[in-house]
N, C-alpha and C positions, 0 to 999 in steps of 0.2 A: 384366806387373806384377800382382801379386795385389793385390787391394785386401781392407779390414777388410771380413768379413761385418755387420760391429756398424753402422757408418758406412753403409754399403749399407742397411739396413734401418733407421737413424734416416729415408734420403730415402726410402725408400718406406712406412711407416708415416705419414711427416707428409703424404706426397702420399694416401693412404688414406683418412686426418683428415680431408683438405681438403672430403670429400664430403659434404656436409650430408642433413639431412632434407629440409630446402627443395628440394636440391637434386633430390633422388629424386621426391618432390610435382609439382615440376614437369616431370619426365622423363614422368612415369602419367598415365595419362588417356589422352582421344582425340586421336589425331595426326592427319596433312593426308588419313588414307583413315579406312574404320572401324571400322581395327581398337584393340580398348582393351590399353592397357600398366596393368598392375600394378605398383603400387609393387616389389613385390618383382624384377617383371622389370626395372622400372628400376633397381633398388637393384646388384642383380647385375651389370645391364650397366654403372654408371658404373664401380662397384668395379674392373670386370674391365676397362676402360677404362685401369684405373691401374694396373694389374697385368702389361699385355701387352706395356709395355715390357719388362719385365724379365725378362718370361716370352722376349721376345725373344734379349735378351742370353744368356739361359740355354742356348735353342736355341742359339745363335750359338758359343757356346764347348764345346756338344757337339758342335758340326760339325766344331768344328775341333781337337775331338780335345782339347781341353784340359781336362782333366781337371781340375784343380785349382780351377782359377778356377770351371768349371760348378759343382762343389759351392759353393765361396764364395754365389756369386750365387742356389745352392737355397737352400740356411742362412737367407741375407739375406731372401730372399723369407719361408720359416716366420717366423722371428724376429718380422720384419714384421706380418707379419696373426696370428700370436701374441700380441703386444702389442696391436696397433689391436684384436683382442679383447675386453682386459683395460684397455681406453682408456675414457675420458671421452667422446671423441669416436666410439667406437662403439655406446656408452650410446643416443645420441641418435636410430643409426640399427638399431639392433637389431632394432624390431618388423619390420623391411625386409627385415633381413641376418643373419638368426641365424645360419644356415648356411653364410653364405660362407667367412667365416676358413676353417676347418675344411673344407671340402669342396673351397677352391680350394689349401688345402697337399698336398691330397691327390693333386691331377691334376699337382701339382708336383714333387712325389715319384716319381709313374708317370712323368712326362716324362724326369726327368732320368736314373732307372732304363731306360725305355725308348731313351734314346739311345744309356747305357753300352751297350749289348745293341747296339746297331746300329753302336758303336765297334770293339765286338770282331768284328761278322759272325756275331751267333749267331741264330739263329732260333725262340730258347727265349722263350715267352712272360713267363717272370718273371725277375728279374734276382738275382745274388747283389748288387749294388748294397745297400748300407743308411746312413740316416744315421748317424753317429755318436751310441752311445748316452750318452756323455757331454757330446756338444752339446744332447741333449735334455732329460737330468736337469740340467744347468743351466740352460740359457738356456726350454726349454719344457715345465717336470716336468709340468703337465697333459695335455701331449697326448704322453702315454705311448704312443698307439697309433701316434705314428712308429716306433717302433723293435718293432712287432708284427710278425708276418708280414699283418694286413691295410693295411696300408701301403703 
């Protein structure tokens, strides 16, 4: 059953939100040995926390060969941290997380390209895989470098 890209990415963008500054603050610091956590490596690690679900499901319907739905579940993932972006609620955590949005749609994109590639049985490092560039002049006209070949 295909599910809405849109709906998929309303629940992970509000689970994305849900990650405070507070919450990153208290991730950094010294933990139970001595080694020190960086805000930022906390910031990253909660983010990707909430991400790895769906990073899951992603894998999970390239295994199984499902094509259609893997894209959905990409889409949903960009969409997602495209928004939480362009969010209030990432306002808060930015000095933390500049990078994330953008750097985790990126390994998102090579996953889902790298799986097509391992659907077909090809051993070619790059994929003809591309998001649709009319899903990204709508739904994410800034990040035009989906639809680049650095993508």
């Amino acid at each position: 059953m295909t599910q809405s890209f849109e709906k998929l990415a309303r629940e992970i963008e509000d689970a994305l939100g849900g990650v405070t500054a507070s919450d990153i603050l208290d991730s950094s610091g010294r933990g139970s040995g001595s080694d020190y956590k960086y805000p930022e490596e906390a910031a990253s690690e909660l983010l990707s926390n909430v991400i790895d679900l769906y990073i899951e499901q992603l894998s999970e319907h390239c295994r199984e060969k499902n094509d259609g739905e893997a894209l959905v579940v990409c889409q949903a993932i960009i969409l997602a941290l495209y928004n939480f972006q362009c969010s209030e609620e990432f306002d808060e955590v930015e000095e933390y997380a500049a990078e994330f949005p953008e750097e985790c749609g990126q390994r998102v994109i090579q996953l889902w390209q790298a799986q097509g590639l391992a659907n077909a049985g090809s051993r070619n490092l790059h994929s003809n895989r591309k998001i649709p560039a009319d899903f990204v002049m709508r739904y994410t006209p800034e990040w035009k470098w989906i639809v680049s070949d650095k993508a």
